[in-house]
C-alpha positions as CSV (number, residue, x, y, z in Angstrom):
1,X,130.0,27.0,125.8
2,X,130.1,28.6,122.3
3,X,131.8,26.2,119.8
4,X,133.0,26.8,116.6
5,X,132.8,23.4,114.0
6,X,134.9,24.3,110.5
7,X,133.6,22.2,107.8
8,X,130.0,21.5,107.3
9,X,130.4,17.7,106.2
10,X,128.7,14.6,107.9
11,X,131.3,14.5,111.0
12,X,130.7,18.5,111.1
13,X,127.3,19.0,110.8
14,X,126.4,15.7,112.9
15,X,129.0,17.4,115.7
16,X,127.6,20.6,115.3
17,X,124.4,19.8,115.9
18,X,124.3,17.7,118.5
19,X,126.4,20.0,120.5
20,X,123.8,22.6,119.8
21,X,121.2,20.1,121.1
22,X,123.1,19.7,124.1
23,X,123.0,23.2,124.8
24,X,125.9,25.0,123.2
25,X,126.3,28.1,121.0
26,X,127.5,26.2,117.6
27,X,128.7,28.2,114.0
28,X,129.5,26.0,111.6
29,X,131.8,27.3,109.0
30,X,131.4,25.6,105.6
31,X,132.9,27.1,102.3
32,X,130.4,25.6,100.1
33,X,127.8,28.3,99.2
34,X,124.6,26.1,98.3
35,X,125.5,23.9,101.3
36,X,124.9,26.7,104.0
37,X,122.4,28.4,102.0
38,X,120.2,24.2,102.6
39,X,121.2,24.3,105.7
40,X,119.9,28.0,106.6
41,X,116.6,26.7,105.7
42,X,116.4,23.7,107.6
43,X,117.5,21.2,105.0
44,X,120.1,18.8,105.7
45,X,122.5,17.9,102.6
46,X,122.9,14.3,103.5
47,X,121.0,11.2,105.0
48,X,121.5,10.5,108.8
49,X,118.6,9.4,110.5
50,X,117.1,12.1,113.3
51,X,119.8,14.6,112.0
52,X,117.5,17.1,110.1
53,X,114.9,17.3,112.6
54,X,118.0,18.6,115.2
55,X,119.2,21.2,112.8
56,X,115.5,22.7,112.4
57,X,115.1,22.3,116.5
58,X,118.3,24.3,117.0
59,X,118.2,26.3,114.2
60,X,118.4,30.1,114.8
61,X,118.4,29.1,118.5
62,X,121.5,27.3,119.4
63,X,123.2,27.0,115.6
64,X,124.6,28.8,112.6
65,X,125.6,28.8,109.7
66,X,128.3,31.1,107.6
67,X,130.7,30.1,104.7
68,X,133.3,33.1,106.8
69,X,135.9,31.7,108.7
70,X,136.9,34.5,110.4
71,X,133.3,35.1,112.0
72,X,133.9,31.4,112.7
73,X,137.2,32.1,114.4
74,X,135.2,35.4,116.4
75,X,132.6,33.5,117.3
76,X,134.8,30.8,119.5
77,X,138.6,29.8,121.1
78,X,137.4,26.4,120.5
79,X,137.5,25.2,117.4
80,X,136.8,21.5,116.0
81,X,138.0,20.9,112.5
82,X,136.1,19.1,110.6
83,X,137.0,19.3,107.0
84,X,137.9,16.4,104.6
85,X,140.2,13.9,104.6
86,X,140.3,12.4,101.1
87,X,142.8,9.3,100.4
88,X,145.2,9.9,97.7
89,X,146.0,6.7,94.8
90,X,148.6,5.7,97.7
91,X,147.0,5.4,100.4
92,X,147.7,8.2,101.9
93,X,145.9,10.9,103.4
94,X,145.4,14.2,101.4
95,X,145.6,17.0,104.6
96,X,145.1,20.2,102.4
97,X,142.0,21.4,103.9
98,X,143.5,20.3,107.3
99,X,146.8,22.4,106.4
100,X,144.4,25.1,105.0
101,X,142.3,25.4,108.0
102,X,145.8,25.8,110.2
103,X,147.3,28.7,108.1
104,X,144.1,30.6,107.7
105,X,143.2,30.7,111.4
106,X,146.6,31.3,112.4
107,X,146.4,34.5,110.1
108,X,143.4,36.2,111.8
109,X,144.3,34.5,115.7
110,X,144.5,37.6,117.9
111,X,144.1,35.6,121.2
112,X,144.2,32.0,122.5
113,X,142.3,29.1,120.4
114,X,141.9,25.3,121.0
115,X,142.6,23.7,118.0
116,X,140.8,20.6,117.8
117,X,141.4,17.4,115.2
118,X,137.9,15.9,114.8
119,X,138.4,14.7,111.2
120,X,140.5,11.2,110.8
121,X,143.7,12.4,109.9
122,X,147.2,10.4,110.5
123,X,149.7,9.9,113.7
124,X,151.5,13.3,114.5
125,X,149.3,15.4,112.4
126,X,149.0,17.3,115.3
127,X,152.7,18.3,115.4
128,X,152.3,19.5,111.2
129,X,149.2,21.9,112.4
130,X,151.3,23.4,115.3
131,X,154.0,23.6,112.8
132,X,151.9,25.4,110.7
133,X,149.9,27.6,112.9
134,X,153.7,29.0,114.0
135,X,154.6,29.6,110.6
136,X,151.8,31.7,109.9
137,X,151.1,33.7,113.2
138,X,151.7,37.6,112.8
139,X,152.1,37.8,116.4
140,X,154.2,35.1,118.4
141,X,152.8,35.9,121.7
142,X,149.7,34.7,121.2
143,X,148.7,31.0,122.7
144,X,147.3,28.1,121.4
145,X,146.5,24.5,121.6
146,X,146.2,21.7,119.4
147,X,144.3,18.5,120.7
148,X,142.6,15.7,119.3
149,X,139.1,14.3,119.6
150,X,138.5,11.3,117.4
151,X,135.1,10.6,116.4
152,X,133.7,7.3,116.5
153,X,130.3,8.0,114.7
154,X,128.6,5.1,112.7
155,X,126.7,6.3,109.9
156,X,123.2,5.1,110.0
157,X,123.0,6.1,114.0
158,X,125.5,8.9,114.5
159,X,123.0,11.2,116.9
160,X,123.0,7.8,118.6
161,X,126.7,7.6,118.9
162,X,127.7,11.0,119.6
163,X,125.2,11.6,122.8
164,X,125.7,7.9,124.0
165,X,129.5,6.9,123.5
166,X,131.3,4.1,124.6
167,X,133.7,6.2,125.7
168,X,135.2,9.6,124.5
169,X,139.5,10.1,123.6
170,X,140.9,13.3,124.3
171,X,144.7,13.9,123.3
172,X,146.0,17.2,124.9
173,X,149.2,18.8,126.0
174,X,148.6,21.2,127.6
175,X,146.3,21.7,131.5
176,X,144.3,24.4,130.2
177,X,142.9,22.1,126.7
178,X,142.4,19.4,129.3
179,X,139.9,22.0,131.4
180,X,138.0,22.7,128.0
181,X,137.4,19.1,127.2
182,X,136.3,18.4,130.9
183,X,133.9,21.3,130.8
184,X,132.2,20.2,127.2
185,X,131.7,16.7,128.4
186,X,130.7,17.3,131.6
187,X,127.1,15.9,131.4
188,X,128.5,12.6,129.6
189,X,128.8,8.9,131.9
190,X,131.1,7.2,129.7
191,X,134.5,6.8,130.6
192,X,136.7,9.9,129.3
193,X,140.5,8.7,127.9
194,X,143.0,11.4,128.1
195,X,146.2,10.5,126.4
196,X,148.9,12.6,124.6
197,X,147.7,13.9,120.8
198,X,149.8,10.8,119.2
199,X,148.0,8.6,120.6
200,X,144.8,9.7,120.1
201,X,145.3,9.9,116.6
202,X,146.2,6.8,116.7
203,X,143.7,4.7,118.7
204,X,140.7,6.0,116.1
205,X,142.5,4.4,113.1
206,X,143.7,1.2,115.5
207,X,139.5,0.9,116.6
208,X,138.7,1.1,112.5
209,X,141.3,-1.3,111.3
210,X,140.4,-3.4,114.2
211,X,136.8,-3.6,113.1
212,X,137.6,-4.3,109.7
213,X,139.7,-7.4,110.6
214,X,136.7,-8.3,111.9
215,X,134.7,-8.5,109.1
216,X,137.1,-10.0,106.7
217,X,137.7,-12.8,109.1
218,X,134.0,-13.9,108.9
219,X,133.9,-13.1,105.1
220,X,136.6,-15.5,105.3
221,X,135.1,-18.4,107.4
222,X,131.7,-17.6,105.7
223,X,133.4,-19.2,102.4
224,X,134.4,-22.2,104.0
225,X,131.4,-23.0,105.8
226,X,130.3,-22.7,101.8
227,X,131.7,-25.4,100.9
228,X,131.6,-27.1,103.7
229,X,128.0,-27.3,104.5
230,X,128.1,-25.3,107.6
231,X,126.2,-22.4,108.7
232,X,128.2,-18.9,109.0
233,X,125.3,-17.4,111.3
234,X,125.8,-20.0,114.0
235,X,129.3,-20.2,113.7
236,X,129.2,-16.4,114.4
237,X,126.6,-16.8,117.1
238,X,129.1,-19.3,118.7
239,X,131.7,-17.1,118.5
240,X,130.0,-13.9,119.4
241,X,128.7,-15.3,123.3
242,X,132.7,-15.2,124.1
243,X,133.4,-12.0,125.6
244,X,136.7,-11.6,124.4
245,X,135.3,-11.6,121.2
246,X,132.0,-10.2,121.0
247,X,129.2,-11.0,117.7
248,X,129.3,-7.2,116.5
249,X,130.7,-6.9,113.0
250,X,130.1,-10.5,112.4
251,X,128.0,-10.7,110.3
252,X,129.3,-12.6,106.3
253,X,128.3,-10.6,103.2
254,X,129.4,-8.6,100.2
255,X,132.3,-6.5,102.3
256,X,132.8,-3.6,104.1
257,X,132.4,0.0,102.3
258,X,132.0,3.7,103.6
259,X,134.1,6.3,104.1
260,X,136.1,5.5,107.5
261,X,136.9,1.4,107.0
262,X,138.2,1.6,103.5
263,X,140.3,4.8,103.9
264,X,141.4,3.9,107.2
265,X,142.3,0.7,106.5
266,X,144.7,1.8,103.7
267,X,146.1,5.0,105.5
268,X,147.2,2.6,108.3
269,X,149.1,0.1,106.4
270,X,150.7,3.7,104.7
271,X,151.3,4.9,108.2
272,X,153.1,2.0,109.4
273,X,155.0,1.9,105.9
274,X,156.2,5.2,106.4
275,X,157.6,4.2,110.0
276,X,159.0,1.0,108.4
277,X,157.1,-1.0,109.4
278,X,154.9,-4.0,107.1
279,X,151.5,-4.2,108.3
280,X,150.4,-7.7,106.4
281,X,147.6,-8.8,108.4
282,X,145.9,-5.9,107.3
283,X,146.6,-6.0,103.7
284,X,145.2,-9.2,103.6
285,X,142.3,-7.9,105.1
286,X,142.0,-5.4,102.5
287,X,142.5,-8.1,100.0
288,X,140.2,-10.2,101.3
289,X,137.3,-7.3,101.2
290,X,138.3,-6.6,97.2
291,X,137.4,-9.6,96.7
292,X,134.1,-9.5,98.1
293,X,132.1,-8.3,95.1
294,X,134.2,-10.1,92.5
295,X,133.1,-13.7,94.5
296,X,129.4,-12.3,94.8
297,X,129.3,-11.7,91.1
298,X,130.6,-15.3,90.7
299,X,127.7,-16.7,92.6
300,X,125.7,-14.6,90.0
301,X,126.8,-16.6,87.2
302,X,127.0,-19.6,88.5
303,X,123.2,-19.1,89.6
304,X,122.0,-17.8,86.8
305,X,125.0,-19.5,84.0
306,X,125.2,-16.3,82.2
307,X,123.4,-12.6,82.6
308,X,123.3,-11.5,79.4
309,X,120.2,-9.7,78.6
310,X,118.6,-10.6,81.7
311,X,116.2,-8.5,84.0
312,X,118.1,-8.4,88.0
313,X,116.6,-6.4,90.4
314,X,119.2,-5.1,93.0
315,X,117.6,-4.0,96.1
316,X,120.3,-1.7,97.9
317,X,123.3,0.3,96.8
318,X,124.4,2.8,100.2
319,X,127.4,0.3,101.6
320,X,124.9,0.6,104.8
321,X,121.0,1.0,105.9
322,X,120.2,4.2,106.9
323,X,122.2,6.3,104.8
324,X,122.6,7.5,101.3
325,X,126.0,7.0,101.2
326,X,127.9,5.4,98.8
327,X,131.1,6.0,99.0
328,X,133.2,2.4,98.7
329,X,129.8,0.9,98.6
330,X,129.9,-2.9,97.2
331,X,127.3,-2.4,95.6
332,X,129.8,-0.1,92.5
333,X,131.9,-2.9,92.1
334,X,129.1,-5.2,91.7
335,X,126.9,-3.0,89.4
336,X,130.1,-2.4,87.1
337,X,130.9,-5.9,86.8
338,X,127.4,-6.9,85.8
339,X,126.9,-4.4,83.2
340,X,130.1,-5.9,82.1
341,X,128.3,-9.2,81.5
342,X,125.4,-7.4,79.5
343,X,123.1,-7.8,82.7
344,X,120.0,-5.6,82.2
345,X,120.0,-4.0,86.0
346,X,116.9,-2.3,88.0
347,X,118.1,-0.8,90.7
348,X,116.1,0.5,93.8
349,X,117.6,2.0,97.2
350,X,115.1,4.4,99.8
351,X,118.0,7.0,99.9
352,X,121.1,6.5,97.9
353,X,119.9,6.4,94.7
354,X,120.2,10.1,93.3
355,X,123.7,9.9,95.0
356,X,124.1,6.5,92.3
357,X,122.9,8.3,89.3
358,X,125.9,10.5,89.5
359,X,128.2,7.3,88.7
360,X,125.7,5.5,86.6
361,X,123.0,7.3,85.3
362,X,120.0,6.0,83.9
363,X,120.5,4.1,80.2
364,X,122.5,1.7,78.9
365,X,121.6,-1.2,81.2
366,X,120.4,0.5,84.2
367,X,117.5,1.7,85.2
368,X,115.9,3.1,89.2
369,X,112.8,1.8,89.8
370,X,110.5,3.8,92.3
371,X,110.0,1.4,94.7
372,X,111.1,-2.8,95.5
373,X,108.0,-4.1,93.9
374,X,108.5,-2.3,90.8
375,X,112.4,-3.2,90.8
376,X,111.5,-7.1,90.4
377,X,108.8,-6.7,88.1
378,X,109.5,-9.7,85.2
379,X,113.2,-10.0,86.5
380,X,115.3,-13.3,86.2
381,X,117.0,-13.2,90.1
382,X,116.5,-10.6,93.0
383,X,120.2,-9.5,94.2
384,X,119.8,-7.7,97.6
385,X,123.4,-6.1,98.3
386,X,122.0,-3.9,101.6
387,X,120.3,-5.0,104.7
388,X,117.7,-2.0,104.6
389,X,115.0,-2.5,106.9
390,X,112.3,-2.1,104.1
391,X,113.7,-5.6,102.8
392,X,113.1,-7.4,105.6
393,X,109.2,-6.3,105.9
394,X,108.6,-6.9,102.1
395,X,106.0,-8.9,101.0
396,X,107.9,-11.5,99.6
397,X,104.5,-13.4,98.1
398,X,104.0,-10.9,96.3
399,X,107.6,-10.2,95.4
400,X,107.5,-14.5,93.9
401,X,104.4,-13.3,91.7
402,X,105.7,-10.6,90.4
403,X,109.2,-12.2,89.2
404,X,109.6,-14.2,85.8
405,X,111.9,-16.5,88.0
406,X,112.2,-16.9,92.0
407,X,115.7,-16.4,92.9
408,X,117.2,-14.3,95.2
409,X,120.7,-14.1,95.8
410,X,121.2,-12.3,99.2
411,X,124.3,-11.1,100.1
412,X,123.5,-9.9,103.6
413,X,121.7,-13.1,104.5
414,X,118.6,-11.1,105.3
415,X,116.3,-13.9,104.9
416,X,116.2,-17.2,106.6
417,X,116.9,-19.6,104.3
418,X,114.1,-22.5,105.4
419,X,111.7,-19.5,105.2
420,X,112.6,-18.4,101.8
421,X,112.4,-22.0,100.7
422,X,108.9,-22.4,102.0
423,X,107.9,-19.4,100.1
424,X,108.8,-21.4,96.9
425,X,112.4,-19.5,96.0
426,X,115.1,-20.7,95.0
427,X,117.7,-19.1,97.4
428,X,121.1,-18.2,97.7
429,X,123.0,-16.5,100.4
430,X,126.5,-16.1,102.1
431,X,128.1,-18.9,104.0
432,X,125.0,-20.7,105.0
């Protein structure tokens, strides 16, 4: 099929390739100059493992790039938007670029198009870009659909996720959509949900919030197995082996960050406030995550007594492994709070630290190191605020000599404590 994907972002250009990999005609429109101009050449603008070497396979081949919409709009009736989302101060979800996207093709439609939500937007947005695309047609005759197709991508494995799904939503109104969506995901196993647009809107924020419950929960328990003296891992462990439960997104730390929990999280309390309804459970599971750095910070101090003037590496500052992103990462709260105190701070990250620079550039307390070792060189504690893989294969002798004193305070609970003991450190870590 040829596909057309507006918005060149990390749910459009992840969705554009790996349809192009799957063996569909793909033009990804994305208004950003410089953008297309990297992604011409082969160069992906963000961090997502096994994504750049799929946009240099398929490049020239089976995928485009132009900054026109209307070549975008020529090119395919099917159309996936997959432009920004951004959350306003209230919660709410800023839908410009959605509302944009819906006026502009419904000027230059001269025959049928499937309109198709890919980004997160809110309940019923559907019935605002129909609304729209009527507004804005110069010829009434002409047909259209609008469906939507959440994605469920997790960054640090989203070529994963898109070509192995747990399952895929579909919300459509229409027989003919329906015969699109059952052509393009033909060649998939997983179970395919059709439902009505509403509702699939509504089950990709419901899965999110969901997940972040989740986590807060064990952040939760992981503080009173503190004090305590139980162990948070085995208490998930035990937890995890009932089905109706499950261990994924169990694991204590520092909080959830990105840019799908966070946002979601909040546009779903604002969605239910705007239907009058009072969604608590999930403000206090927004609560509880704010308060994840603040407590870690605490731990710190308490550690440490004060950190005025003294050396802390921080190993890890994208909210995740395997991205640079670092978008509602922990790790700003925490760095904020510390320079705060007068910490000295040397930071070190394998991808997301030219994206940290742009909030805290180098001076004035910070300073990036160009790899772990150097990061602890002579420091007074070792904070490790992402699980990256790197971490777990360091050469944590070596890390001991190299530190003027051997703490690390861990919060990701990458290390086994007994371990860590036996390598002479004095270690700290979350609920265990």
């Amino acid at each position: 099929m040829r596909i057309s994907v507006i918005g060149g972002g990390y749910v459009g250009l992840t969705t554009g390739v790996c349809f192009a990999e799957l063996g569909h005609e793909v033009l990804v429109v994305e208004k950003v100059p410089q953008k297309v101009e990297l992604l011409k050449a082969g160069i992906s603008p963000i961090y997502e493992p096994g994504l750049e070497e799929l946009l240099r396979k398929n490049l020239n081949i089976r995928l485009s790039f132009t900054t026109d919409l209307k070549e975008g709009l020529e090119f395919s009736d099917v159309i996936f938007i997959c432009v920004g989302t951004p959350q306003r101060p209230d919660g709410s979800a800023d839908l410009s670029q959605v509302e944009e996207v819906a006026r502009e093709t419904a000027r230059l439609m001269s025959s049928y198009k499937l309109l198709i939500e890919k980004s997160t937007v809110p309940i019923n947005t559907h019935r605002l870009i129909k609304k729209t695309v009527q507004r804005y047609l110069r010829d009434k005759s002409i047909p259209y659909d609008v469906a939507s197709n959440p994605e469920f991508l997790r960054e640090g494995s989203a070529i994963y996720d898109f070509m192995n799904p747990d399952r895929i939503v579909v919300g459509v109104e229409s027989e003919r959509a329906k015969q699109v969506f059952e052509e393009l995901y033909k060649d998939f196993k997983c179970p395919i949900i059709y439902t009505d647009p509403a509702t699939a809107e509504l089950i990709k924020h419901a899965s999110n919030s969901f997940l972040a419950m989740k986590i807060s929960f064990i952040n939760m328990v992981a503080d009173l197995c503190e004090r305590a003296g139980a162990d948070i891992k085995l208490v998930a462990d035990g937890m995890g082996y009932d089905k109706r439960i499950g261990r994924a997104f169990l694991n204590a730390g520092i909080g959830y960050g990105g840019s799908c929990f966070p946002k979601d999280v909040k546009a779903f309390i604002r969605m239910a406030q705007d239907y009058g309804l009072h969604f608590g459970l999930l403000r206090e599971v927004e609560k509880i995550n704010q308060e994840r750095p603040v407590k870690f910070v605490e731990k710190v101090k308490s550690v440490l007594w004060t950190v005025r003037n003294k050396r802390l590496a921080l190993w890890g500052l994208s909210f995740k492994p395997n991205t640079d992103d670092i978008r509602e990462a922990p790790s700003i709260r925490i760095v904020d709070l510390l320079l705060k105190e007068g910490a000295e701070l040397f930071l070190y990250d394998p991808k997301a630290m030219e994206n940290f620079k742009l909030l805290f550039p180098e001076g004035k307390g910070i300073s990036y190191a160009p790899d772990l070792y150097s990061a602890v060189k002579n420091s007074s504690a070792l904070l490790i605020l992402t699980e990256w893989e790197e971490f777990t294969q360091a050469d944590m002798a070596k890390v001991k000599e190299l530190m003027e004193l051997p703490i690390v305070i861990d919060g990701r609970n990458v290390f086994e404590p007994a371990r860590m003991k036996e390598l002479g450190f004095e270690y700290y870590c979350i609920g265990r």
